[in-house]
N, CA, C and O atoms as CSV, one atom per row, in Angstrom:
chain,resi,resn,atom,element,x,y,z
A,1,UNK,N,N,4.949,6.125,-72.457
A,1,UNK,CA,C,5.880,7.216,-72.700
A,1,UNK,C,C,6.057,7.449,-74.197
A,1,UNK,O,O,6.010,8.589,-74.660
A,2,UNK,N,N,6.272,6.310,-74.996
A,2,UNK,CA,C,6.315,6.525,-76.382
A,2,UNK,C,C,5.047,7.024,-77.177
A,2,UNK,O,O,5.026,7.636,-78.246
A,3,UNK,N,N,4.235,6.705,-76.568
A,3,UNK,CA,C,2.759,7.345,-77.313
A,3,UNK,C,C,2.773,8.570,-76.852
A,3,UNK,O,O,2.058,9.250,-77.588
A,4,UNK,N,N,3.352,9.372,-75.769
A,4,UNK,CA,C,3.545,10.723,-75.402
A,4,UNK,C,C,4.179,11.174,-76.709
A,4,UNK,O,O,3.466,11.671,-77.581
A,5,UNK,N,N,5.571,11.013,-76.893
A,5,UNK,CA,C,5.811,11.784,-77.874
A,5,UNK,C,C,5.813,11.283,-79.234
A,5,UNK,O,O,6.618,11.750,-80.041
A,6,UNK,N,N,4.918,10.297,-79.598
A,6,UNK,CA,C,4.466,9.730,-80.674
A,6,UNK,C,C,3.269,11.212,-81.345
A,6,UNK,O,O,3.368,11.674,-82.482
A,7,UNK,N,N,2.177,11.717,-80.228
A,7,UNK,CA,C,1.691,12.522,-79.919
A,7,UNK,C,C,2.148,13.360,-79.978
A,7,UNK,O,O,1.430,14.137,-80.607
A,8,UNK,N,N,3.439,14.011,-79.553
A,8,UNK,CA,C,3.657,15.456,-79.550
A,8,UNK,C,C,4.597,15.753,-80.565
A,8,UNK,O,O,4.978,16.908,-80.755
A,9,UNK,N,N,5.171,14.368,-81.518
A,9,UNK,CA,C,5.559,14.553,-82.654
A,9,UNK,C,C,4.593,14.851,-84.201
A,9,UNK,O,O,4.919,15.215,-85.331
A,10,UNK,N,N,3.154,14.448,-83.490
A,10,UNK,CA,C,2.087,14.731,-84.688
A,10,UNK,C,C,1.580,15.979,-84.675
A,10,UNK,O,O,0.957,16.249,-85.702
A,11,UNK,N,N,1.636,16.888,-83.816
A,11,UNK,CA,C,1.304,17.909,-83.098
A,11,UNK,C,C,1.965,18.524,-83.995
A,11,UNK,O,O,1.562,19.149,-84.976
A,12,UNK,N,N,2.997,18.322,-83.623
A,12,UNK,CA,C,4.371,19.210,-84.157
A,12,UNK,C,C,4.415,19.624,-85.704
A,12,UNK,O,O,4.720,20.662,-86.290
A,13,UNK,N,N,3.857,18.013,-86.216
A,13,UNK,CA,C,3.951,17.892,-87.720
A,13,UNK,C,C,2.958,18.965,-88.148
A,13,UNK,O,O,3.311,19.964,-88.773
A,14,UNK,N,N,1.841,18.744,-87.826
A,14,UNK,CA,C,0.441,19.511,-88.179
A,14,UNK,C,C,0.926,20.841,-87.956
A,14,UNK,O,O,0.652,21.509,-88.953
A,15,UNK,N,N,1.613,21.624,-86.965
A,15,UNK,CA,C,1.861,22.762,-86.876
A,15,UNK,C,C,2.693,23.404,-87.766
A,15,UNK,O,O,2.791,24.597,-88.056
A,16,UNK,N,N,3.372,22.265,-88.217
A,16,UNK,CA,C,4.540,22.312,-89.030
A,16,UNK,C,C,4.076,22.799,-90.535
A,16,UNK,O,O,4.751,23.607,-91.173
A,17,UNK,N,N,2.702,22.152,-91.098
A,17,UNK,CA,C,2.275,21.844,-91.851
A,17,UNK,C,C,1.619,23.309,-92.624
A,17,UNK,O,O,1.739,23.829,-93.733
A,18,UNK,N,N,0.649,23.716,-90.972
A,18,UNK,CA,C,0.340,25.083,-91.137
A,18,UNK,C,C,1.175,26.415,-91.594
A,18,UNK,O,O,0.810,27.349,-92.308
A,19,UNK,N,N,2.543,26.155,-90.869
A,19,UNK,CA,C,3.080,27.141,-91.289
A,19,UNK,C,C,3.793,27.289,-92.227
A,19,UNK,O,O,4.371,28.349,-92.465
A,20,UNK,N,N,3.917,25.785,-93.241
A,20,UNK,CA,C,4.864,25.870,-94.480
A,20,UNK,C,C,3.941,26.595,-95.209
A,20,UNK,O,O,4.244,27.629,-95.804
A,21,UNK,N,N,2.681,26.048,-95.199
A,21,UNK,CA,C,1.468,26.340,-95.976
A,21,UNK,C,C,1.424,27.782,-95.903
A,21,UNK,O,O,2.068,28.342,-96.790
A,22,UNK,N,N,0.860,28.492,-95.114
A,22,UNK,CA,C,1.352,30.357,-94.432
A,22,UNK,C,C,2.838,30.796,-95.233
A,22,UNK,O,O,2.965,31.637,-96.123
A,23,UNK,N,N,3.295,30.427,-94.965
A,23,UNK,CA,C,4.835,30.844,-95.708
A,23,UNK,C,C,4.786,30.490,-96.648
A,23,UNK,O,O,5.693,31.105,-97.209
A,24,UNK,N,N,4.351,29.879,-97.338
A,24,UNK,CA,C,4.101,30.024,-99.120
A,24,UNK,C,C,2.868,30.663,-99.692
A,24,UNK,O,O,2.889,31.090,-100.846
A,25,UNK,N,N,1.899,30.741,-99.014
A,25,UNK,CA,C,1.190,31.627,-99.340
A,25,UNK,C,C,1.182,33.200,-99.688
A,25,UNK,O,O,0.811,34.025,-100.523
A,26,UNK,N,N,2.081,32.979,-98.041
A,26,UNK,CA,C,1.938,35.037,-98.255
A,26,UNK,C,C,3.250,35.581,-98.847
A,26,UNK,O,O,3.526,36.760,-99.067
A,27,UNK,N,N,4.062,34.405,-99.077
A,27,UNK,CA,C,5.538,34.531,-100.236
A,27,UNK,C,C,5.048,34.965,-101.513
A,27,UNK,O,O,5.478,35.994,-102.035
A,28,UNK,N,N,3.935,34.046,-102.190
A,28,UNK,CA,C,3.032,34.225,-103.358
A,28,UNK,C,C,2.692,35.435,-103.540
A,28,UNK,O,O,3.032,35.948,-104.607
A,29,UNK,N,N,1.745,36.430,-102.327
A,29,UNK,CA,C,1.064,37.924,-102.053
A,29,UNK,C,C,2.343,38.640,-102.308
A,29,UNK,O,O,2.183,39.567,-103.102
A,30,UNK,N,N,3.535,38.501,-101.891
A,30,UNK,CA,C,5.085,39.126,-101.255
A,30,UNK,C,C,5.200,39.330,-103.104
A,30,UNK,O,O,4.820,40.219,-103.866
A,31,UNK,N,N,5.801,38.233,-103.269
A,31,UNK,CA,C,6.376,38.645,-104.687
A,31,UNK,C,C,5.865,38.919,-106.235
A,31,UNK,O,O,6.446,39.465,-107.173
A,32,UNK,N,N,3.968,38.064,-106.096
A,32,UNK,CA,C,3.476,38.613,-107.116
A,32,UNK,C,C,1.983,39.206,-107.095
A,32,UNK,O,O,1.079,38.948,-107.890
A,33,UNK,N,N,1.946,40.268,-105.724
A,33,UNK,CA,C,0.785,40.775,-105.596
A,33,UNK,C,C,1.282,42.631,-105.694
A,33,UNK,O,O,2.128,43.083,-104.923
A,34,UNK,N,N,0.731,43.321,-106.537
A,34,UNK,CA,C,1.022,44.867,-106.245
A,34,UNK,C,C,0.342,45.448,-104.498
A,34,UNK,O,O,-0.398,44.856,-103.712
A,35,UNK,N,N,0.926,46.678,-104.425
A,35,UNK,CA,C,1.060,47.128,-102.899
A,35,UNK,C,C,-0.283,47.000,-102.342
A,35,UNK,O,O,-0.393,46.442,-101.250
A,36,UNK,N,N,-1.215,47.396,-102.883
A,36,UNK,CA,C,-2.778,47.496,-102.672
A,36,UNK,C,C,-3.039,46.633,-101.989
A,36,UNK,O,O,-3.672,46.694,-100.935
A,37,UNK,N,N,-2.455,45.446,-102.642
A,37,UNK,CA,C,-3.095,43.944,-102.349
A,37,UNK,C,C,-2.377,43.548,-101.081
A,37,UNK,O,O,-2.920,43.222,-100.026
A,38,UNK,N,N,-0.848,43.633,-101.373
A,38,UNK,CA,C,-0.553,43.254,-100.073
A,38,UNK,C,C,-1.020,43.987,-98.747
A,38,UNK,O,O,-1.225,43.492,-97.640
A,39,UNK,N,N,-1.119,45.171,-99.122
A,39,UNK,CA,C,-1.607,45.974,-97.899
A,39,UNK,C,C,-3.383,44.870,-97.196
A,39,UNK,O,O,-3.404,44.035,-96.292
A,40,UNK,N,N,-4.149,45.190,-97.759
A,40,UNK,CA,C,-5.216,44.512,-97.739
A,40,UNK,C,C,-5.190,43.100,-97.356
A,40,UNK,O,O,-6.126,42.749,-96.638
A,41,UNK,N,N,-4.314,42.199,-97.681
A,41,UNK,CA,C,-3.814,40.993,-96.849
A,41,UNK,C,C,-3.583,40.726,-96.417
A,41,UNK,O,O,-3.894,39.565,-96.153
A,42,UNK,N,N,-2.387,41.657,-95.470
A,42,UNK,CA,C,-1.818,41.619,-94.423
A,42,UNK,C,C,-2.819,42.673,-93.227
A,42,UNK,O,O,-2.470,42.658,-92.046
A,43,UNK,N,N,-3.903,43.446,-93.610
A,43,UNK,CA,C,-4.647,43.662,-92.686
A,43,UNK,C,C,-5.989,42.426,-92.270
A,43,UNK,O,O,-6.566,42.268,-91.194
A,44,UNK,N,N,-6.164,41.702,-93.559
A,44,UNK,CA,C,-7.327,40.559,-93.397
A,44,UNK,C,C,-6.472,39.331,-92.433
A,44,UNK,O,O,-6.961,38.743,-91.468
A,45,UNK,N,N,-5.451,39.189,-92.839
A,45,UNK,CA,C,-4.617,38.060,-92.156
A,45,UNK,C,C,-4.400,38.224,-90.523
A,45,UNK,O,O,-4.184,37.269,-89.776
A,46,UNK,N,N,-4.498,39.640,-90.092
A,46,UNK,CA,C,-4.975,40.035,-88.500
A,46,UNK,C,C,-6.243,40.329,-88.081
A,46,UNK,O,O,-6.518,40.290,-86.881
A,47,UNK,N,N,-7.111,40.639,-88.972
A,47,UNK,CA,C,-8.623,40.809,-88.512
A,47,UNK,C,C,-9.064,39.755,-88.798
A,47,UNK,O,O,-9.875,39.880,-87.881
A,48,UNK,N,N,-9.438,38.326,-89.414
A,48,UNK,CA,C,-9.962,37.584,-89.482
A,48,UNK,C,C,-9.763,37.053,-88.626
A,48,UNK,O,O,-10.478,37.615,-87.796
A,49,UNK,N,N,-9.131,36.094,-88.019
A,49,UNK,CA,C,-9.394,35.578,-86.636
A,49,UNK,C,C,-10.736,35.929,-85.896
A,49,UNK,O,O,-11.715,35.221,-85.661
A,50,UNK,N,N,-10.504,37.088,-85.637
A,50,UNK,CA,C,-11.105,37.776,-84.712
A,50,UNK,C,C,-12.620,38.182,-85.201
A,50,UNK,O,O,-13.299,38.858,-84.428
A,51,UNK,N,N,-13.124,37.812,-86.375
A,51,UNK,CA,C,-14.355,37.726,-87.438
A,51,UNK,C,C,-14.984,36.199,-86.962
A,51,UNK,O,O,-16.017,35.843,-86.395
A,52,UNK,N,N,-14.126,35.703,-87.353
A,52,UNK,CA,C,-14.673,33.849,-87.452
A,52,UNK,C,C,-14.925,33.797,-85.422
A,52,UNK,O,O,-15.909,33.280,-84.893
A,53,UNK,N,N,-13.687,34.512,-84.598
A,53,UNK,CA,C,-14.417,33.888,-83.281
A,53,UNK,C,C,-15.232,34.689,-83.076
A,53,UNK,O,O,-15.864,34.207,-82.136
A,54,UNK,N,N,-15.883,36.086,-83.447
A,54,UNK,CA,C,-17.020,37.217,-83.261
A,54,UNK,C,C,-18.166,36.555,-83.791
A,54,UNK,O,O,-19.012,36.233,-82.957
A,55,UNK,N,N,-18.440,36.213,-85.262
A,55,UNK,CA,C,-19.483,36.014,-86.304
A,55,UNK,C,C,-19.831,34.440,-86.770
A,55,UNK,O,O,-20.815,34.020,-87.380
A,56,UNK,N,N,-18.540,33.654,-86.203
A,56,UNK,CA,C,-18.756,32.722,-86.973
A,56,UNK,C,C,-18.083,32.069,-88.186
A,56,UNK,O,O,-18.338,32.822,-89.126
A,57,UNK,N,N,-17.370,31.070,-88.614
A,57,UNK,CA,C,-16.635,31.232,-90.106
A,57,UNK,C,C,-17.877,31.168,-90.952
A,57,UNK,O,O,-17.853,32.195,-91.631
A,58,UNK,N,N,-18.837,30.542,-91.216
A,58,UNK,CA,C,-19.382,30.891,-92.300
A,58,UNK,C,C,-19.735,32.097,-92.568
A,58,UNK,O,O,-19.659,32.450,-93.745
A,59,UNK,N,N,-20.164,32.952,-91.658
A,59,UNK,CA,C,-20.618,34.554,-91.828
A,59,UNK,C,C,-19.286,35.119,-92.140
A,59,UNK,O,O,-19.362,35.840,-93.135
A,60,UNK,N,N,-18.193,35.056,-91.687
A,60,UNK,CA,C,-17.028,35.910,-91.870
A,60,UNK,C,C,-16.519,35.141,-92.947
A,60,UNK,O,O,-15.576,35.872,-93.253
A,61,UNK,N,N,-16.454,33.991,-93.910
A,61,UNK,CA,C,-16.179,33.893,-94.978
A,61,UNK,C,C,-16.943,34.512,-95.920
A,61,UNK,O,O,-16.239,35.026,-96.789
A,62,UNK,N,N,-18.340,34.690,-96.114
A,62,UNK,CA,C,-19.447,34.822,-96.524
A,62,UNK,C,C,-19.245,36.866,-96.778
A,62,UNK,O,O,-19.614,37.640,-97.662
A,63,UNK,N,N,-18.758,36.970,-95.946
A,63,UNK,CA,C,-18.240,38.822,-95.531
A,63,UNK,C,C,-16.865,38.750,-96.583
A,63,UNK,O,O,-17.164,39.318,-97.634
A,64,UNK,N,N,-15.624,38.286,-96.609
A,64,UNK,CA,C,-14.715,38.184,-97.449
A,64,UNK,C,C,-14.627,37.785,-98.422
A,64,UNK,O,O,-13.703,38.194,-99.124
A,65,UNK,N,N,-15.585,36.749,-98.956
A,65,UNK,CA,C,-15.537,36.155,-100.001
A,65,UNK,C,C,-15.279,37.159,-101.553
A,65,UNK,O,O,-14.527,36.760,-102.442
A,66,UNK,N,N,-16.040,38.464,-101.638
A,66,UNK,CA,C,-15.924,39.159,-103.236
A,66,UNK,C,C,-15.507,40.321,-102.212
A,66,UNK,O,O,-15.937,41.333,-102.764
A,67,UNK,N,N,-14.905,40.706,-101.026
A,67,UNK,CA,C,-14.948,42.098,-100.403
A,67,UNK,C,C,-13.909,42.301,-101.090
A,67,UNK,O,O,-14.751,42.354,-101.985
A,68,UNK,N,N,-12.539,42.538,-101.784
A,68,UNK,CA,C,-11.602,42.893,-102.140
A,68,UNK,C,C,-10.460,41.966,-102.701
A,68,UNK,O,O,-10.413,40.879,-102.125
A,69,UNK,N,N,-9.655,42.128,-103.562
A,69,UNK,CA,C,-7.949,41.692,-103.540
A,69,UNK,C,C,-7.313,40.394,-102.757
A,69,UNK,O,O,-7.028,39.197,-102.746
A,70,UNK,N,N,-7.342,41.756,-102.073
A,70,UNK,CA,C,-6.635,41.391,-100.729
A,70,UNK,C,C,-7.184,40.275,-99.723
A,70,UNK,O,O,-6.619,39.263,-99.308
A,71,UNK,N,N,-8.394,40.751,-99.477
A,71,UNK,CA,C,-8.851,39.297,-98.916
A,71,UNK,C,C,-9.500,38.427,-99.323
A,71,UNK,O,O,-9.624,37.366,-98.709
A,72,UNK,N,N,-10.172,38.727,-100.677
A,72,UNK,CA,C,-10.265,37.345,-101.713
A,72,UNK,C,C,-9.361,36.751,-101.753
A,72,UNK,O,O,-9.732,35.607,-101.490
A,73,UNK,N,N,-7.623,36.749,-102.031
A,73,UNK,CA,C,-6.636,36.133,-101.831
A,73,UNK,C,C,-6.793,35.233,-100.422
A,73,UNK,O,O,-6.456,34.050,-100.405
A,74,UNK,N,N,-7.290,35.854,-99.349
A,74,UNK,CA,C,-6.982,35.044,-98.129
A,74,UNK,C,C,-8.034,33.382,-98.271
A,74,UNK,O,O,-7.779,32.271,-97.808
A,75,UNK,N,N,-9.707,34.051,-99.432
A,75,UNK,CA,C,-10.321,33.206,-99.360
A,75,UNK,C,C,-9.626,32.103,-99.795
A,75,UNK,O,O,-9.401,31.005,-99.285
A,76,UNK,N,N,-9.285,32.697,-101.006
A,76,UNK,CA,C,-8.693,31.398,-102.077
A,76,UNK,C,C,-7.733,30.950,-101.153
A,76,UNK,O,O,-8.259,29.905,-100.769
A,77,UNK,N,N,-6.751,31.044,-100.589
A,77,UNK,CA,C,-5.696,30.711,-99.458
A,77,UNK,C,C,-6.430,29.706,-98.922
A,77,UNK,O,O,-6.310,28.515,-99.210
A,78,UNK,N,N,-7.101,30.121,-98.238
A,78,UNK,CA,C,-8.124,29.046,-97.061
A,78,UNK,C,C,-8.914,27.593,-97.654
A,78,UNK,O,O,-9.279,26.564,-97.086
A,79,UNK,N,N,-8.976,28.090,-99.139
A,79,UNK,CA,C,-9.670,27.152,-99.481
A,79,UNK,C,C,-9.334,25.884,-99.966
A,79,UNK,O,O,-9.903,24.793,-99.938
A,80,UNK,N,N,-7.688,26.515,-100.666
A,80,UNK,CA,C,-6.482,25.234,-100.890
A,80,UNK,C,C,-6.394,24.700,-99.604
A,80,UNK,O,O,-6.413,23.470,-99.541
A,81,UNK,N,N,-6.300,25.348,-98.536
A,81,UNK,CA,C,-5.810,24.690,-97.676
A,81,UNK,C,C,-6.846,23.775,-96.747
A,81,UNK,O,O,-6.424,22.866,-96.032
A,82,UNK,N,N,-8.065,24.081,-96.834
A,82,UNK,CA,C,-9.109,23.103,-96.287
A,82,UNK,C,C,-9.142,22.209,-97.552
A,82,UNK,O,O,-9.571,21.119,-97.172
A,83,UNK,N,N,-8.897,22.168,-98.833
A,83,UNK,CA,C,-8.785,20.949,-100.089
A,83,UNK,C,C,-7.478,20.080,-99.548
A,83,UNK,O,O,-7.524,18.980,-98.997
A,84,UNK,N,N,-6.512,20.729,-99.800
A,84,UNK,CA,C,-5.136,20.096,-99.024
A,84,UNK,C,C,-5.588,18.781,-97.817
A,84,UNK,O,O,-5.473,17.566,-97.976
A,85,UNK,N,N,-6.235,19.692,-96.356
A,85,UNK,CA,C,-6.381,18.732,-95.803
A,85,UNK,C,C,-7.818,17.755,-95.400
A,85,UNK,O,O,-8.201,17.207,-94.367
A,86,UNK,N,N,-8.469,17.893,-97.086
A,86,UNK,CA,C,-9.425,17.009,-97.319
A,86,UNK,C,C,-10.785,17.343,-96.324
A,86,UNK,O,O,-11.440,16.413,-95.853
A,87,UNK,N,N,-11.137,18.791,-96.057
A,87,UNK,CA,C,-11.855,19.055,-95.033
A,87,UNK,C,C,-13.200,19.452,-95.975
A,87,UNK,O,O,-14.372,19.437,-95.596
A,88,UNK,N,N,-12.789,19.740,-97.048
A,88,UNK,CA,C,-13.595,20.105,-98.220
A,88,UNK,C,C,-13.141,19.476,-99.526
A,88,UNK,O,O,-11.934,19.368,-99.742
A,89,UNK,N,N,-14.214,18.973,-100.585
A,89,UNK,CA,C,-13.532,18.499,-101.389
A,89,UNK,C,C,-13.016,19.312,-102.313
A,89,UNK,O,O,-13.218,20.510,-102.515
A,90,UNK,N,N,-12.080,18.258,-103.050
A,90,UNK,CA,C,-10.838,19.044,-104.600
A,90,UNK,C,C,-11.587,19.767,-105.289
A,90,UNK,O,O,-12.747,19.470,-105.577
A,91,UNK,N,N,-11.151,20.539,-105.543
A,91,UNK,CA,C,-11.762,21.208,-106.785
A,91,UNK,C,C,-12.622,22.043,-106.471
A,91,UNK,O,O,-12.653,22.954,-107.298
A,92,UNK,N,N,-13.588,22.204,-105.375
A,92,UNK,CA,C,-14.455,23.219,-105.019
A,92,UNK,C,C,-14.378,24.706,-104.503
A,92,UNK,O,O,-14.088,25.220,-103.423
A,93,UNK,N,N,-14.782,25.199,-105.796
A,93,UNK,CA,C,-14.502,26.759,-105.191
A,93,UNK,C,C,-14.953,27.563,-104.427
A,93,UNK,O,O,-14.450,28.606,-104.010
A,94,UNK,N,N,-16.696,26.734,-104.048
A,94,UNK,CA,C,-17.601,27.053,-102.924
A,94,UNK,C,C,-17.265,27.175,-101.599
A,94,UNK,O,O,-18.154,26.798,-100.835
A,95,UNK,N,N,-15.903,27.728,-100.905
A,95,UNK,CA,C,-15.655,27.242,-99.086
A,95,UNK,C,C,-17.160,27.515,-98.548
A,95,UNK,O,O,-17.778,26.718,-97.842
A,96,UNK,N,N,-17.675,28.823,-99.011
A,96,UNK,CA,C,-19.228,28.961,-97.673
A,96,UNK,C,C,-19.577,28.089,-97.843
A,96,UNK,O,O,-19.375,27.272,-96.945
A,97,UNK,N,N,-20.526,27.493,-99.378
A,97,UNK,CA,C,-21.641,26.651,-99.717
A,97,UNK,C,C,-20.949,25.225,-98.375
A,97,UNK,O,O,-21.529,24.769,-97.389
A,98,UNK,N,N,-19.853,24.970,-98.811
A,98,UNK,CA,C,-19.493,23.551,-98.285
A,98,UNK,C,C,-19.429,24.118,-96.258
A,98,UNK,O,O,-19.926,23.426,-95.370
A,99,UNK,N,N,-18.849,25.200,-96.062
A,99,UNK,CA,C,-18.993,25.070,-94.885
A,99,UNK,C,C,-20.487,25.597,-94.425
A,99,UNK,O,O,-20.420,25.684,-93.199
A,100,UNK,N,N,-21.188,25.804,-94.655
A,100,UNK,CA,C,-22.290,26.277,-94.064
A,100,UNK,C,C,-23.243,25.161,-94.572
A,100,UNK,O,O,-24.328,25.700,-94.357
A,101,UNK,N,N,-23.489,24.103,-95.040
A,101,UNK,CA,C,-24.198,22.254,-95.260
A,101,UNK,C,C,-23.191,21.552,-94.291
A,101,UNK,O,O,-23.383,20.338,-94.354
A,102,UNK,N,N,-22.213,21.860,-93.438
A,102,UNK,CA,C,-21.480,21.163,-92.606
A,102,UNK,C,C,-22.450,20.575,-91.419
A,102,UNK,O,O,-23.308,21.336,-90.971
A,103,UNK,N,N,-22.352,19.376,-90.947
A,103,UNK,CA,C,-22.709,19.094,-89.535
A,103,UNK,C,C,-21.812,19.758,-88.513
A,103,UNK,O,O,-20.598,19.948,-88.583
A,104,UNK,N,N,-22.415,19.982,-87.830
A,104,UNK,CA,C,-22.534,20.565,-86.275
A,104,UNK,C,C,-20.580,20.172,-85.652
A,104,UNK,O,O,-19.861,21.034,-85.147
A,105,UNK,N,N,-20.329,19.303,-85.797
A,105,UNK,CA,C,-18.822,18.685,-85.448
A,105,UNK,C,C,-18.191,18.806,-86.460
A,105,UNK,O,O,-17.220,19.509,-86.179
A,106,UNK,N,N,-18.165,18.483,-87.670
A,106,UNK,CA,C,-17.569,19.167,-88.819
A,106,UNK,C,C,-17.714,20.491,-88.731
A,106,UNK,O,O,-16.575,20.906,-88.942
A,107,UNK,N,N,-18.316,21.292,-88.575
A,107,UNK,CA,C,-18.151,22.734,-88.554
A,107,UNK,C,C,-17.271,23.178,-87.768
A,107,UNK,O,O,-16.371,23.954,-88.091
A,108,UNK,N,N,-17.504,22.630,-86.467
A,108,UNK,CA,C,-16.577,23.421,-85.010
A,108,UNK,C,C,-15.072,22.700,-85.677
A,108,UNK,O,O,-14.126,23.487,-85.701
A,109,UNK,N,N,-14.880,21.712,-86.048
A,109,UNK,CA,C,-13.543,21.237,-86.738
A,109,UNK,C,C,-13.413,22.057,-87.588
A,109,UNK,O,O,-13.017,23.075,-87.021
A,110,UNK,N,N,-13.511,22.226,-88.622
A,110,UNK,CA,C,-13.399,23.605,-89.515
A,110,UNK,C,C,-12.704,24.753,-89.063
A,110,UNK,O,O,-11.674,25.375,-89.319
A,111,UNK,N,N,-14.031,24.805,-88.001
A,111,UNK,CA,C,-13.007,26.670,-87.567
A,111,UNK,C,C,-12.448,26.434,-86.948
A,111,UNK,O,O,-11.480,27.091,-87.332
A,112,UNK,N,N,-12.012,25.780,-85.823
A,112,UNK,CA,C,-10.693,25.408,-85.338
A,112,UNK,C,C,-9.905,25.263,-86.114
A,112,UNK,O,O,-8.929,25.894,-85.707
A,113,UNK,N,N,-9.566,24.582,-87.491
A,113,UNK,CA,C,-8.760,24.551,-88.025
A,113,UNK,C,C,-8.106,25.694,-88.934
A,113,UNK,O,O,-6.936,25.842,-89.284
A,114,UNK,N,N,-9.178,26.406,-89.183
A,114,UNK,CA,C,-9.479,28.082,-89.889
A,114,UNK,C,C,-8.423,29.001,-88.827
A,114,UNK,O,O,-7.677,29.897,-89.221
A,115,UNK,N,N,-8.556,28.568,-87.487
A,115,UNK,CA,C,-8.623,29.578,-86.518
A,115,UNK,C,C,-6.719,29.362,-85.944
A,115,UNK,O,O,-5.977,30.198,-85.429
A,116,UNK,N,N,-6.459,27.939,-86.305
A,116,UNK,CA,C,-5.115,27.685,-86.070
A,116,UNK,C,C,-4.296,27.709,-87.493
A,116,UNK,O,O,-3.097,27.458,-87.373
A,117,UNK,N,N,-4.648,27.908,-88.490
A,117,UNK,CA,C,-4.232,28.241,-90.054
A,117,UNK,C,C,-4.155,29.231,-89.986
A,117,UNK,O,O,-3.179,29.524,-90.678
A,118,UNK,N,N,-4.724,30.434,-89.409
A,118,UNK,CA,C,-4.901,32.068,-89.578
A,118,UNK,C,C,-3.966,32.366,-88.526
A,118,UNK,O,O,-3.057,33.151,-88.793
A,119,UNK,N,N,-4.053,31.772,-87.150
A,119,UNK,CA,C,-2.408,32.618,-86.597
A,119,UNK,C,C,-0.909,32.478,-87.275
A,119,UNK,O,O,0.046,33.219,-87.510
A,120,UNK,N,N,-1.297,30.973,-87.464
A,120,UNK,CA,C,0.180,31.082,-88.666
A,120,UNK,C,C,-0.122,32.295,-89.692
A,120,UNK,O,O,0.486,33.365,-89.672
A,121,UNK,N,N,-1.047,31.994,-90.496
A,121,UNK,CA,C,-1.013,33.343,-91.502
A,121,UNK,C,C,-0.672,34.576,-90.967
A,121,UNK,O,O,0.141,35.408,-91.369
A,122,UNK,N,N,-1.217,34.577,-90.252
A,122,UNK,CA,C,-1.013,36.370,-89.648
A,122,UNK,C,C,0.682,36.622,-88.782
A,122,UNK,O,O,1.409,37.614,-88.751
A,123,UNK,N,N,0.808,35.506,-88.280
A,123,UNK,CA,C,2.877,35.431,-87.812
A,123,UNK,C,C,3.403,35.136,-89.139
A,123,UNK,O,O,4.632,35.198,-89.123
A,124,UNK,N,N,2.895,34.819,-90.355
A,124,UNK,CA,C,4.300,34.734,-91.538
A,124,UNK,C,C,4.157,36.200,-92.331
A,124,UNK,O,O,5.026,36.810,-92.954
A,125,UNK,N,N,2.759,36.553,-92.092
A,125,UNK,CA,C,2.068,37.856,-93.013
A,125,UNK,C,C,2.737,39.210,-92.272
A,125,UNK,O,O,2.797,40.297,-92.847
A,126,UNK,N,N,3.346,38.921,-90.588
A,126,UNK,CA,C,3.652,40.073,-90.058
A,126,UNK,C,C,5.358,40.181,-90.593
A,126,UNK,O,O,6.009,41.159,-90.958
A,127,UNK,N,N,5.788,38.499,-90.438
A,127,UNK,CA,C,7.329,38.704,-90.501
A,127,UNK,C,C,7.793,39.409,-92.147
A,127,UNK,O,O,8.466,40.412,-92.381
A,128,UNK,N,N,7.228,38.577,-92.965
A,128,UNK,CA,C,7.297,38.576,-94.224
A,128,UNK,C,C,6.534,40.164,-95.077
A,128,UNK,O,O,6.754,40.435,-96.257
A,129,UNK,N,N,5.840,40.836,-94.343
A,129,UNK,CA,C,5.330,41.854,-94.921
A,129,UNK,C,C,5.904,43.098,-93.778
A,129,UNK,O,O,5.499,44.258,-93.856
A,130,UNK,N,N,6.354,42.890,-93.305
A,130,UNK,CA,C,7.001,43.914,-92.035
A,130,UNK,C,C,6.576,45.311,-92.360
A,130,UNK,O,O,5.807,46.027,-91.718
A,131,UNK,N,N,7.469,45.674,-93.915
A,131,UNK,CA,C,7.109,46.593,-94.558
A,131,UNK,C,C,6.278,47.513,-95.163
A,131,UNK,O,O,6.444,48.629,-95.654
A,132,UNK,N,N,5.064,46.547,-94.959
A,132,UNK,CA,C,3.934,47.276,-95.577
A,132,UNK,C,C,2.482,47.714,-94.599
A,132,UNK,O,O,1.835,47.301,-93.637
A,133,UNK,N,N,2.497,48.354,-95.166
A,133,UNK,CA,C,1.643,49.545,-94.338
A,133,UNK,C,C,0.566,48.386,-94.453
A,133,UNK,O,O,0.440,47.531,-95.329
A,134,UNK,N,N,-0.330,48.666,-93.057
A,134,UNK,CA,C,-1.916,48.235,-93.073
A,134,UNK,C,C,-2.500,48.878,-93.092
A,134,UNK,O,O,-2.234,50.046,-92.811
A,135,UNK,N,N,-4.087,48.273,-93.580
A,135,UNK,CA,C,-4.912,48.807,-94.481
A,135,UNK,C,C,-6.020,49.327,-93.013
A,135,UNK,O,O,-6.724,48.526,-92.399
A,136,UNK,N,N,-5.946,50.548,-92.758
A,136,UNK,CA,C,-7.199,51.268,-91.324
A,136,UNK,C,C,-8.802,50.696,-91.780
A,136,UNK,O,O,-9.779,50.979,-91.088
């Protein structure tokens, strides 16, 4: 019983983790990005998901990486946050190079983790940007 919620207290944490991370991120876009940008972030922060489970994360990073502002911000976002949790190493500004030399189980870990980092992003990017128009 105690390893039950030994378990669903780590769960919790990690989720926890994601969304402080999301909420300081798109606080960052919120207060020192002009409208352009936020617009463009808060449309990448709902279409990506849906890139990485269509294409793949390396192809859909590989697609965002210099496309704009707005979702260059999301790269750099993603990339602290795979450094953060040691999925890639410090300091590397490469996310494709490092995710696309990934093994086969390291990879699918990756985007799972890409893929549960980005709904938080996109629930703090909707609450927190309410206001701003998305980008068609």
């Amino acid at each position: 019983m105690e390893e039950k919620i030994m378990a669903g207290s780590k769960i919790k944490s990690i989720e926890q983790e994601r969304a402080k991370a999301a909420y300081d991120f798109v606080k960052s876009v919120v207060y020192d990005e002009p409208d352009e940008v936020k617009k463009k972030y808060k449309s990448g922060a709902k279409k990506l998901p849906v890139l990485v489970k269509t294409n793949g994360l390396g192809q859909s990073l590989a697609f965002i990486r210099n496309r704009d502002k707005g979702w260059e911000k999301i790269y750099q976002h993603l990339t602290t946050w795979f450094q953060t949790k040691a999925m890639i190493p410090s300091g590397e500004p490469d996310l494709v190079g490092e995710v696309i030399k990934m093994e086969s189980n390291d990879y699918r870990q990756v985007t799972l983790e890409c893929i549960a980092f980005l709904t938080w992003l996109r629930r703090v990017a909707d609450g927190l940007m309410e206001d701003v128009e998305e980008e068609i």
